[in-house]
KEKE-3310 file (N, C-alpha, C; in steps of 0.2 Angstrom, whole numbers, plus 5000, padded with zeros to 4 digits):
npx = (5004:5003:5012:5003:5004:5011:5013:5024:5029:5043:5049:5062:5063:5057:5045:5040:5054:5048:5034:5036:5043:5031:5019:5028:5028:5014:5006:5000:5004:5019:5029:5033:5045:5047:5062:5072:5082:5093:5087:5092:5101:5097:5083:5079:5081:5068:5057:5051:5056:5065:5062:5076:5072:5061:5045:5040:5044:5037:5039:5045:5034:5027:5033:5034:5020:5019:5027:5021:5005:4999:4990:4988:4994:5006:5009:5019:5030:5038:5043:5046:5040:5048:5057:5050:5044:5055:5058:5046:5041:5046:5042:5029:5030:5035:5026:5011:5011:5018:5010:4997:5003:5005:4989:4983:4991:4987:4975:4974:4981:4968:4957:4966:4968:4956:4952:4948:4959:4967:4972:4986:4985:4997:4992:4992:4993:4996:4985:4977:4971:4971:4961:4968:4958:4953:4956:4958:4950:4946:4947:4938:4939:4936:4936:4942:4951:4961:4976:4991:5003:5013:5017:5005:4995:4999:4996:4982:4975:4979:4971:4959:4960:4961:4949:4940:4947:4943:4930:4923:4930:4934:4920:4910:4911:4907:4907:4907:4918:4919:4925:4935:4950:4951:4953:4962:4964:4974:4977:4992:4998:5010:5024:5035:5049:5062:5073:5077:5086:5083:5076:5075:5062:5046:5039:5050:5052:5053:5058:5073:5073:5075:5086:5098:5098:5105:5116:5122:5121:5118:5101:5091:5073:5063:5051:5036:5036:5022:5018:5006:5003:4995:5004:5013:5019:5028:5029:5015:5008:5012:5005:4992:4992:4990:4979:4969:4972:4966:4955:4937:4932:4917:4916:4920:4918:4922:4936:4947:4954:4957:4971:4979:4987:4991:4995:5006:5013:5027:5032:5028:5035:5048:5048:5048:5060:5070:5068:5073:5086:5094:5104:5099:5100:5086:5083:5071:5070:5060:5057:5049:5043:5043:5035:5024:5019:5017:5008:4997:4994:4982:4977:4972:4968:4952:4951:4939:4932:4940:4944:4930:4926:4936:4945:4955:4969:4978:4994:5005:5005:5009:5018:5021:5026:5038:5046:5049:5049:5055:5064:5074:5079:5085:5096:5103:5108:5119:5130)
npy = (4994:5011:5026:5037:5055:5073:5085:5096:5106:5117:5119:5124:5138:5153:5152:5138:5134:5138:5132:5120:5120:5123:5117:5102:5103:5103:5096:5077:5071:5066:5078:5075:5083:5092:5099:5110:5113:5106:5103:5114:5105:5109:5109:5098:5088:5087:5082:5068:5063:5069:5076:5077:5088:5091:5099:5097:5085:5070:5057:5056:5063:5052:5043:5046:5046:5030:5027:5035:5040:5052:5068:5081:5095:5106:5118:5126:5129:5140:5151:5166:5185:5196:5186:5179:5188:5188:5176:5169:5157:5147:5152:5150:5135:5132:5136:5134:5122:5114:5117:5110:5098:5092:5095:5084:5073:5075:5073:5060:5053:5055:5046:5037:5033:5033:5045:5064:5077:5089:5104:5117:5132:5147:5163:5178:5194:5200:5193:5202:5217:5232:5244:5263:5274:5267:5271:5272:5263:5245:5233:5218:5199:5193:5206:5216:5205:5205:5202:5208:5204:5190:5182:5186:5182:5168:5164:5167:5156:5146:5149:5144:5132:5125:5126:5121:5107:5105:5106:5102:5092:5081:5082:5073:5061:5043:5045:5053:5066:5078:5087:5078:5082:5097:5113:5124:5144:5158:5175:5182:5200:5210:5202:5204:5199:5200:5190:5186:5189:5203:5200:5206:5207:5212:5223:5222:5234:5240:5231:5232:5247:5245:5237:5245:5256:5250:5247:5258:5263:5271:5271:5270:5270:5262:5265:5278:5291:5291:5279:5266:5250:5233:5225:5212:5205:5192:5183:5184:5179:5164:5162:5165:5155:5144:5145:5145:5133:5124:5126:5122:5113:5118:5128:5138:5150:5152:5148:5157:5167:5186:5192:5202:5217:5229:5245:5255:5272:5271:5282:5284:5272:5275:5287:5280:5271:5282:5288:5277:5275:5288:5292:5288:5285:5288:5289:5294:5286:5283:5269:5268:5254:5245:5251:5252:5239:5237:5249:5243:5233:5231:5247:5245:5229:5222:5212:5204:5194:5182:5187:5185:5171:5160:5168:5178:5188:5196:5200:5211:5229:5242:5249:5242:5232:5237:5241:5233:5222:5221:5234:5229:5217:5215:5227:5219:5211:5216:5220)
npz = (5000:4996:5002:5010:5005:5004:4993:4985:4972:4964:4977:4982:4983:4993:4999:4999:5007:5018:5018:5021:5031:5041:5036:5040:5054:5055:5050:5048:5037:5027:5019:5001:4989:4973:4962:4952:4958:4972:4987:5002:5015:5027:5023:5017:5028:5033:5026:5017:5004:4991:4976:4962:4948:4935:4932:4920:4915:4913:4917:4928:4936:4933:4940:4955:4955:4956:4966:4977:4986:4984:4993:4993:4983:4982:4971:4968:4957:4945:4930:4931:4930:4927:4917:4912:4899:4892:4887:4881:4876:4883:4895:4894:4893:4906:4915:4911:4903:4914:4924:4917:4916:4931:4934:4930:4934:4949:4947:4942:4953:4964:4955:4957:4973:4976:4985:4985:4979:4985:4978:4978:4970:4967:4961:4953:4955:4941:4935:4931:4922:4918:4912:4914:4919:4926:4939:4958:4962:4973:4965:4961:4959:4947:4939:4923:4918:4909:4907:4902:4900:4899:4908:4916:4908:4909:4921:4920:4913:4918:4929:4925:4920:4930:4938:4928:4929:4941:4942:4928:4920:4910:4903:4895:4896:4903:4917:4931:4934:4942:4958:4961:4961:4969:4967:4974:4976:4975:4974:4972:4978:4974:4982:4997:5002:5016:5017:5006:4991:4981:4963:4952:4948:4945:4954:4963:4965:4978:4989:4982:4985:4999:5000:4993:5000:5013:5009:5008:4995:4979:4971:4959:4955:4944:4942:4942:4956:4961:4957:4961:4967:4975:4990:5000:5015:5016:5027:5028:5015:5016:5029:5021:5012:5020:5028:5018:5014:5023:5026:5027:5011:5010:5015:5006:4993:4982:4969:4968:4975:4979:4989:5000:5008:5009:5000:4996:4987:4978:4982:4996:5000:4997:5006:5019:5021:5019:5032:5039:5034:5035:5027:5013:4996:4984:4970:4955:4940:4929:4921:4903:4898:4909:4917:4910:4910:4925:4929:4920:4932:4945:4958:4968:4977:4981:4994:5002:5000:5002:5016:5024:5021:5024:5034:5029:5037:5038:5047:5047:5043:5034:5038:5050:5042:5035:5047:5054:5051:5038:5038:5048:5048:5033:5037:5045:5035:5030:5038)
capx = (5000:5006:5011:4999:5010:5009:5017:5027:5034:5044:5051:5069:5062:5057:5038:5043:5055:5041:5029:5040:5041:5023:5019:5030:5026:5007:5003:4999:5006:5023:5030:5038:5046:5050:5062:5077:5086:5092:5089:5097:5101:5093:5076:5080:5079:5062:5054:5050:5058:5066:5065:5078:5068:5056:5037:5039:5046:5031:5042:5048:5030:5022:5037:5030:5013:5018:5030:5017:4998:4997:4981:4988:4998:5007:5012:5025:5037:5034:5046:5043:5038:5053:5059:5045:5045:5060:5057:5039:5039:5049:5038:5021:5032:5036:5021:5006:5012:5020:5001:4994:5006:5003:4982:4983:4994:4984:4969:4976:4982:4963:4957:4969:4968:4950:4947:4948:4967:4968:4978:4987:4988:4998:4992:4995:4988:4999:4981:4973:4974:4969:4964:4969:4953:4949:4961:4960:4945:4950:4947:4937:4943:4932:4935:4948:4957:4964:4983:4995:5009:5013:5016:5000:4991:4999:4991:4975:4973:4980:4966:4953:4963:4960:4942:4938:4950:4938:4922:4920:4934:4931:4913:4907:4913:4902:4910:4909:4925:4920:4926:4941:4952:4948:4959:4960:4973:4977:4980:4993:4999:5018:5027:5041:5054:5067:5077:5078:5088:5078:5080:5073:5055:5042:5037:5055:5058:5050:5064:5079:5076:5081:5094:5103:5101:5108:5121:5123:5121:5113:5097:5088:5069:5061:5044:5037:5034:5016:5011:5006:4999:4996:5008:5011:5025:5031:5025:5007:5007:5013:4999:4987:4993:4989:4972:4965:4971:4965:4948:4932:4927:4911:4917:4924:4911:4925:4942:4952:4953:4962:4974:4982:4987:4993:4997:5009:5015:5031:5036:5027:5040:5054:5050:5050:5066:5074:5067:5076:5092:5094:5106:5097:5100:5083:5079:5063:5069:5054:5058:5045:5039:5041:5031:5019:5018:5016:5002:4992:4991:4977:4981:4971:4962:4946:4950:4935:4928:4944:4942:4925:4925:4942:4948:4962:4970:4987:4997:5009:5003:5016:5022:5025:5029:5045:5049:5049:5053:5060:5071:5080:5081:5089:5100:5109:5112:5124:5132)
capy = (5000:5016:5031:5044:5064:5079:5085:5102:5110:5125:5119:5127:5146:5152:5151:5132:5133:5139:5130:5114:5119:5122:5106:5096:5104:5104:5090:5072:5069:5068:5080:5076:5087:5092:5105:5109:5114:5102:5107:5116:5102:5108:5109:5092:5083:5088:5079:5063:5064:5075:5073:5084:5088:5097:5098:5093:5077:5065:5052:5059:5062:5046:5038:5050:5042:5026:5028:5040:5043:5062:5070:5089:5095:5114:5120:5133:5129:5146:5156:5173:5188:5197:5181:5178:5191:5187:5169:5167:5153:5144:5153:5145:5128:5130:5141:5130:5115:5110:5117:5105:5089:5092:5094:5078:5072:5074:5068:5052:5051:5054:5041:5028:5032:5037:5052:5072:5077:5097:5107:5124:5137:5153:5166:5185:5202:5199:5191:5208:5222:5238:5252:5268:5277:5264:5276:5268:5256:5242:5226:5212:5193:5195:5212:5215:5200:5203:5205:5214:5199:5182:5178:5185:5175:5161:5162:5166:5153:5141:5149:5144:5125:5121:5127:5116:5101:5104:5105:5101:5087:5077:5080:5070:5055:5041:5043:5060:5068:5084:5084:5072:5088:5102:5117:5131:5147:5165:5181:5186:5204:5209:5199:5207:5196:5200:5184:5182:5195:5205:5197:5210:5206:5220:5222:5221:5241:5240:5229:5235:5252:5245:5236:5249:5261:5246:5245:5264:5264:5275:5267:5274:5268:5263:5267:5286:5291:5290:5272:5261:5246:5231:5221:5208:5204:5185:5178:5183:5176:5157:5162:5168:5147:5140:5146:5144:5125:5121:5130:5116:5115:5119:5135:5141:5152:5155:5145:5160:5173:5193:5193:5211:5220:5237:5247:5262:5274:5271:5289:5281:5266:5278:5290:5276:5271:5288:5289:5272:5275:5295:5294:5285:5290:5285:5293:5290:5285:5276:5262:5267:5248:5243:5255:5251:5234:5241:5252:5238:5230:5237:5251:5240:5225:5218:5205:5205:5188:5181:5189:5181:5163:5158:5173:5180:5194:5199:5203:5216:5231:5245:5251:5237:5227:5239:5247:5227:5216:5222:5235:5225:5212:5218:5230:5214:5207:5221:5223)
capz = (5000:4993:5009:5008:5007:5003:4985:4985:4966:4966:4985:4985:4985:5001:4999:4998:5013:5021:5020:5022:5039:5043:5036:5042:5060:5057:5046:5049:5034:5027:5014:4995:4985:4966:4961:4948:4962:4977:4993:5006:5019:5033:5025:5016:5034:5035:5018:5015:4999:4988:4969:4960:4942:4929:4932:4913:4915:4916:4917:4934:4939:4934:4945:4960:4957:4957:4974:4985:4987:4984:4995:4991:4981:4982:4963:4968:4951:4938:4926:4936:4927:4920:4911:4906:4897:4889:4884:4881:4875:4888:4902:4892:4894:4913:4919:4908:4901:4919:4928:4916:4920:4937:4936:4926:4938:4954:4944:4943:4959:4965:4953:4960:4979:4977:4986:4983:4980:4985:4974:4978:4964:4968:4953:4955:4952:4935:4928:4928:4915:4919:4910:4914:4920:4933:4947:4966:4965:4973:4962:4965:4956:4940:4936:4921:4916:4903:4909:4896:4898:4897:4916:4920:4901:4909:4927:4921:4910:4924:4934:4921:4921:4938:4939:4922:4933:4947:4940:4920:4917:4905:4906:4893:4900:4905:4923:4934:4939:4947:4964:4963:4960:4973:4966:4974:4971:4978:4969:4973:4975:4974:4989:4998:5006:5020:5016:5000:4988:4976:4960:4946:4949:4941:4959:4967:4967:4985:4993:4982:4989:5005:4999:4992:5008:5018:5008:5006:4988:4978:4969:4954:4954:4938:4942:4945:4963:4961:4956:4968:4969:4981:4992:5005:5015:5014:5030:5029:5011:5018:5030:5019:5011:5025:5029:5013:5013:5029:5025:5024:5008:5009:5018:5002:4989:4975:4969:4967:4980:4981:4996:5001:5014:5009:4993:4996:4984:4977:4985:5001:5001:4997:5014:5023:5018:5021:5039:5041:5034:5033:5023:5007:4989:4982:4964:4951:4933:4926:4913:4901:4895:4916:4922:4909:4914:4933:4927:4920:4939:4951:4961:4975:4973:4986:4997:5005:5000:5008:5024:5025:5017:5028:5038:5027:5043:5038:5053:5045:5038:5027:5043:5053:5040:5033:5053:5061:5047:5031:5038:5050:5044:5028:5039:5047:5029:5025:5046)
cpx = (5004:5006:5008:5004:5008:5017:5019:5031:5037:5047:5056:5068:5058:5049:5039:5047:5049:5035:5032:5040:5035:5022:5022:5028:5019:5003:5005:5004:5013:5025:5033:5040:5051:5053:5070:5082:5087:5092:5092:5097:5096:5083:5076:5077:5071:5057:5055:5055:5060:5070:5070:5077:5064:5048:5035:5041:5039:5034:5043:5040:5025:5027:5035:5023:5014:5021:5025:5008:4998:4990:4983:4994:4998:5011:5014:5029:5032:5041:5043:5042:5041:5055:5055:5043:5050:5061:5049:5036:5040:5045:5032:5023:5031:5029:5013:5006:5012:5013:4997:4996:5002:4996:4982:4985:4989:4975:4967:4977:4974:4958:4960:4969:4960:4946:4953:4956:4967:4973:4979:4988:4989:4997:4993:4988:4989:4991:4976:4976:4968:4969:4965:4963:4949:4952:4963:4957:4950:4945:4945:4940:4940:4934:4940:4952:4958:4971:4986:5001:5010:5013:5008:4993:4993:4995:4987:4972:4973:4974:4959:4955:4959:4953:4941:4941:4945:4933:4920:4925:4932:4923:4908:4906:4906:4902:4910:4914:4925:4921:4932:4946:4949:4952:4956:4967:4971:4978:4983:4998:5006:5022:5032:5045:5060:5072:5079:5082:5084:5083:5076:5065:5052:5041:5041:5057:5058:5056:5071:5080:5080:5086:5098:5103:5104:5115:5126:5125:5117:5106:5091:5078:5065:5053:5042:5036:5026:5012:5013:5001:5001:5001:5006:5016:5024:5027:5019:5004:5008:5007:4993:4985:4988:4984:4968:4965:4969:4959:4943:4932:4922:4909:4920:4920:4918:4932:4947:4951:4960:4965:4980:4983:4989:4995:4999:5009:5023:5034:5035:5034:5047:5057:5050:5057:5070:5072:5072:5085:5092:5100:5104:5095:5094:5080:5073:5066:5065:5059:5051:5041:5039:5036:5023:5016:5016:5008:4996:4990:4984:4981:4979:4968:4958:4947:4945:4931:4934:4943:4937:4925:4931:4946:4955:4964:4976:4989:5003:5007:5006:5018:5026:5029:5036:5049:5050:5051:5056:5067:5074:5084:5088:5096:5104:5110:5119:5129:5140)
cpy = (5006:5020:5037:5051:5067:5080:5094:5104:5113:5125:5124:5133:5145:5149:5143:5130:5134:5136:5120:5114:5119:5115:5101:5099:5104:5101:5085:5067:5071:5073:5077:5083:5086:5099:5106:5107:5108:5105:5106:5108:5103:5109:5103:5089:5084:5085:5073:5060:5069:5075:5079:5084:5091:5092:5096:5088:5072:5061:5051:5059:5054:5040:5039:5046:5034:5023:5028:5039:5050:5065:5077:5089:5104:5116:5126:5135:5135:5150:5165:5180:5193:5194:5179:5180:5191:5181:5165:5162:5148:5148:5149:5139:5126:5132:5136:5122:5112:5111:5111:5099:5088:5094:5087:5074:5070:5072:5061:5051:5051:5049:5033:5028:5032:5043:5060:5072:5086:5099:5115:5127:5144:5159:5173:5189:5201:5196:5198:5212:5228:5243:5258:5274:5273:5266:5269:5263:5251:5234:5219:5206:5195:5198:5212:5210:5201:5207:5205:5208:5193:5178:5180:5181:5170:5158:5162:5162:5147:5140:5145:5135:5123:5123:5121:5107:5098:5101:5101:5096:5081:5075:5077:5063:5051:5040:5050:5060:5074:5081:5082:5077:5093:5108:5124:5137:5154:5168:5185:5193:5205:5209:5203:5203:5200:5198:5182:5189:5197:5202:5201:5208:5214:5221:5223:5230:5243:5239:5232:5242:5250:5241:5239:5254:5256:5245:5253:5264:5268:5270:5270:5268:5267:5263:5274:5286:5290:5280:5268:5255:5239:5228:5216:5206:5197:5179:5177:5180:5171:5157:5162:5156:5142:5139:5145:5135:5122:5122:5121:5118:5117:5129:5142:5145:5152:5150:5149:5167:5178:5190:5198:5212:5227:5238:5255:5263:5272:5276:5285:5278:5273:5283:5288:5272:5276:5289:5282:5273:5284:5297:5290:5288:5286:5292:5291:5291:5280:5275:5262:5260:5245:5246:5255:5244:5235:5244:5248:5232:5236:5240:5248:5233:5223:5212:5200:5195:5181:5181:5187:5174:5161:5163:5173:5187:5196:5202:5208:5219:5236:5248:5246:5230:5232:5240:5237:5221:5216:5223:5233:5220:5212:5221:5225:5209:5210:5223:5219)
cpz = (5000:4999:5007:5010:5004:4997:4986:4978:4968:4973:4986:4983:4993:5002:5001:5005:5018:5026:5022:5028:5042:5044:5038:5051:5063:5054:5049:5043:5030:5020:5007:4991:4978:4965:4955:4951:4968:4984:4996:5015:5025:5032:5022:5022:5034:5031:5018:5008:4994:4982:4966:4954:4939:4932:4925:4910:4918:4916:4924:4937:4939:4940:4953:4961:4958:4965:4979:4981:4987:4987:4994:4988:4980:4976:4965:4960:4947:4937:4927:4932:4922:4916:4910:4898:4890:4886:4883:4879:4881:4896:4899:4894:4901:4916:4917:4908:4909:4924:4926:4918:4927:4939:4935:4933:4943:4951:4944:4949:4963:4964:4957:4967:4982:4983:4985:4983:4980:4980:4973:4973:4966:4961:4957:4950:4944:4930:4927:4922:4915:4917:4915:4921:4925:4940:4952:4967:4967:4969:4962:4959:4948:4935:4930:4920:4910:4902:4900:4896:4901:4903:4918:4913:4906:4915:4927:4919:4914:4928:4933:4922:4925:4936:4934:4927:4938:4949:4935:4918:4913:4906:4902:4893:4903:4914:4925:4938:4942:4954:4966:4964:4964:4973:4970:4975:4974:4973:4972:4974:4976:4982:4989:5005:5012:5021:5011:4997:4981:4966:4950:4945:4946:4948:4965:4967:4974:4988:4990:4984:4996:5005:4998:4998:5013:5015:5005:5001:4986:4975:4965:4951:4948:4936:4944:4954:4967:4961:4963:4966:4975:4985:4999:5008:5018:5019:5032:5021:5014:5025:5027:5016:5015:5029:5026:5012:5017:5030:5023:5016:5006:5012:5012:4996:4983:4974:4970:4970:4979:4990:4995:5008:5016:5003:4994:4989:4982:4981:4992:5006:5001:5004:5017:5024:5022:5028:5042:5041:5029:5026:5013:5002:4986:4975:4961:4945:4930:4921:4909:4898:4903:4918:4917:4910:4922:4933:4924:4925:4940:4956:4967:4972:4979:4987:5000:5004:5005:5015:5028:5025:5022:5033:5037:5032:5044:5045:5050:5041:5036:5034:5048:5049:5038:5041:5057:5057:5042:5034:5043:5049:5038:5029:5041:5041:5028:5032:5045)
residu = (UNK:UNK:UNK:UNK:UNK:UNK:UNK:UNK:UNK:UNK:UNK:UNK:UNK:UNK:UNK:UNK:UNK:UNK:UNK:UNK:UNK:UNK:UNK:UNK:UNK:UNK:UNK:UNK:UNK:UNK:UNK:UNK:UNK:UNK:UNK:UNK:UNK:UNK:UNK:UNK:UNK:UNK:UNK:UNK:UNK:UNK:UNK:UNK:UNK:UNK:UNK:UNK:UNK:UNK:UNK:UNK:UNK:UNK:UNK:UNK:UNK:UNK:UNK:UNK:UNK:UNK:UNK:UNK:UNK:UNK:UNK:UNK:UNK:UNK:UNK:UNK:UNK:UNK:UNK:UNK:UNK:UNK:UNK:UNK:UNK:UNK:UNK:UNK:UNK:UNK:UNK:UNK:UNK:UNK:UNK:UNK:UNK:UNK:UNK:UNK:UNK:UNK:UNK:UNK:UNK:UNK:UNK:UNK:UNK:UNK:UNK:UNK:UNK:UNK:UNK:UNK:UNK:UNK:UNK:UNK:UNK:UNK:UNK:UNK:UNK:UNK:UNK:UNK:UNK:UNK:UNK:UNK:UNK:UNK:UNK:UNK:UNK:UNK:UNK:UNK:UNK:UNK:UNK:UNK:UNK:UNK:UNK:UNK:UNK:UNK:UNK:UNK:UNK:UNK:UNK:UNK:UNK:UNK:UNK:UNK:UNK:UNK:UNK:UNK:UNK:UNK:UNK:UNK:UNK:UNK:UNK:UNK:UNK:UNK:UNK:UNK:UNK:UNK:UNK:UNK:UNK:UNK:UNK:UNK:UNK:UNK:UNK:UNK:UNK:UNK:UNK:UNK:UNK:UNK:UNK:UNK:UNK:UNK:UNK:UNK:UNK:UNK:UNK:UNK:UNK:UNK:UNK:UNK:UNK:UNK:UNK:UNK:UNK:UNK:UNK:UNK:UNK:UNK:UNK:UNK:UNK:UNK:UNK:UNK:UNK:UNK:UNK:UNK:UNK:UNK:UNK:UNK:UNK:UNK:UNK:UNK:UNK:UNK:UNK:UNK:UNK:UNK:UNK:UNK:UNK:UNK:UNK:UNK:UNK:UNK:UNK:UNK:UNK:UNK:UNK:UNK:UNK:UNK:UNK:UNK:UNK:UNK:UNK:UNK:UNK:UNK:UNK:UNK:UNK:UNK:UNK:UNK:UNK:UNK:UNK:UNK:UNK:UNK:UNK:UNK:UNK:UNK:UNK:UNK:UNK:UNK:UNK:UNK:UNK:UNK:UNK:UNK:UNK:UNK:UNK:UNK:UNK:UNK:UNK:UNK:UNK:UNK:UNK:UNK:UNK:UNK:UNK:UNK:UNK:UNK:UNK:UNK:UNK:UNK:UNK:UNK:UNK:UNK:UNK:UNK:UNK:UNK:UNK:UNK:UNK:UNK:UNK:UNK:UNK:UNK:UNK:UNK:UNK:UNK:UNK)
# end
């Protein structure tokens, strides 16, 4: 008899560290994991297993089906949103195709264990696309999809996946499969790490400002001082994970929930910054093709169905989260 676990993509980012501790601290169930990369030893001891591999290798995955019993599975792995950009095709590959193996995937494994197999999908503000003339409203799931580039094509399409996975799989089958598949996915808005180093993200001018004031550099912004839109800092996202999967289903009214917890100004961020580290060189040169990618997010979006259906309750909000986690954190990188 096959060991029932829990399936992890995308492990070796933090989100991944993350949640590896959670769950192995607060599941019954052991963790696997898949990822390019091999992990770090010390979150290795903690895993049942740990394949090192592509979410595009079905041969790798049909091996995982035949090893483990899968009852959840956490699809972290994605081509993130400036190279995606850069390789469009190779994002459709990693971002779609490997969403696709891995519905399939936990499809079968449902089929063969027979019961529901959960399945996390992390999607982003990236699936919106926003004119111009919509200002501050803040954004419910719906409104606006129709993002401007290829990481957010490829998570709304994802979004549409899974619902279809869910609900409508092969619905003309003489066999019902809604049900077996239970997908559910987060939108969310630009994360801001502590721990990690900014790594050219549309969304990463937040943290590189305090990078470079930690590291007394100067640091030239490529957004105006005006735009703003939402954010989240890191451990109320892996919360926000952990609430939503832990949620009945029946407590659930939508598969694809907003989650937020503040949207400064890019000026905002910068004078908080400068009251942190008085001597910080922060300028504004927009990147005209960035900052129109930027301006096709929501300046907010509505979490509100969140908040209700599972109690989405961020514990860090743009002051606590820069003045108690960012900047010291950050500051003891560069000490």
């Amino acid at each position: 008899m096959r060991e029932h676990i829990t399936l992890i993509s995308g492990a070796a980012g933090e989100i991944g560290h993350a949640l590896i501790e959670r769950l192995s601290d607060e599941s019954a169930a052991p963790v696997a994991t898949i990822d390019l990369q091999p992990l770090e030893e010390k979150v290795r001891r903690r895993v049942k297993r740990a394949y090192t591999g592509s979410i595009l290798d079905r041969s790798l995955l049909e091996q995982i089906q035949a090893e483990y019993a899968v009852d959840r599975v956490y699809h972290l792995a994605a081509l993130l949103s400036t190279r995606s950009e850069f390789t469009p095709m190779t994002a459709h590959d990693v971002n779609v195709t490997g969403t696709l193996n891995l519905l399939e995937f936990a499809m079968a494994q449902a089929h063969s264990h027979g019961r529901p197999v959960m399945f996390f999908y992390p999607s982003s503000i990236a699936a919106y696309g926003v004119p111009a003339d919509v200002g501050e409203r803040a954004l419910k799931e719906y409104e606006y999809n129709t993002p401007t580039t290829m990481y957010g094509c490829n998570k709304l399409y994802c979004e549409h996946l899974g619902r279809y996975y869910a609900e409508n799989y092969k619905q003309l089958d003489a066999e019902s499969h809604a049900g077996r598949v239970d997908f559910r996915a987060l939108r969310f808005p630009g994360l801001i790490s502590a721990l990690t180093i900014p790594s050219g993200g549309t969304s990463d001018y937040a943290p590189e400002m305090i990078h470079a004031a930690a590291k007394n550099e100067p640091y030239a912004c490529f957004v105006r001082p005006d735009t703003r839109i939402p954010f989240m800092a890191m451990p109320d996202a892996v919360d926000a994970i952990m609430a939503l999967t832990a949620a009945d289903a029946d407590q659930l009214g939508q598969r694809v929930y907003n989650v937020s917890a503040f949207n400064p100004s890019a000026e905002e961020i910068r004078d908080l910054v400068a009251d942190a580290f008085p001597g910080a060189q922060v300028s504004f040169e927009p990147d005209t093709r960035r900052q129109a990618i930027v301006d096709s997010w929501p300046r907010a979006i509505d979490d509100s169905a969140a908040r209700a259906d599972w109690g989405l309750s961020p514990r860090l909000g743009l002051k606590p989260c820069f003045e108690q986690y960012l900047i010291p954190n950050i500051a003891e990188l560069y000490r």
